[in-house]
N, C-alpha and C positions, 0 to 999 in steps of 0.2 A: 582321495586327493587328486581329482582329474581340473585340468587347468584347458582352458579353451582356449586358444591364442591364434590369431592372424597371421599363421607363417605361410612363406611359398609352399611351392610342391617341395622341391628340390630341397629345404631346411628339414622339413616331415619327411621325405625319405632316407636323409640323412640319419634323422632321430630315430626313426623305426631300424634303420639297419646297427644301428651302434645298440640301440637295447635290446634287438635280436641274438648281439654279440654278447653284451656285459651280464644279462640278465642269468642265461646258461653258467655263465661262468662264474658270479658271487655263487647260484646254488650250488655250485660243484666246492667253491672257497669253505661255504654254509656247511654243504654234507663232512665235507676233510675236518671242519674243525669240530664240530657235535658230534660226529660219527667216528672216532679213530682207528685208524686201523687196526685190526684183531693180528694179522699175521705181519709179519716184517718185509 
């Protein structure tokens, strides 16, 4: 699902920096909820 679109630089670097961000972090959200912890 790749979408091509006519953004400036500055909106694509925006976008790359925020899914650099969010991306890490649902799989961490992903690993906590499939994976639970073993010890307390």
């Amino acid at each position: 699902m790749v979408t091509i679109l006519p953004v400036g630089q500055s909106t694509l670097t925006r976008f790359y920096s925020l899914h650099t961000f969010v991306l890490p972090l649902l799989t961490a959200v992903f690993m906590l909820m499939h994976f639970p912890k073993k010890s307390a």
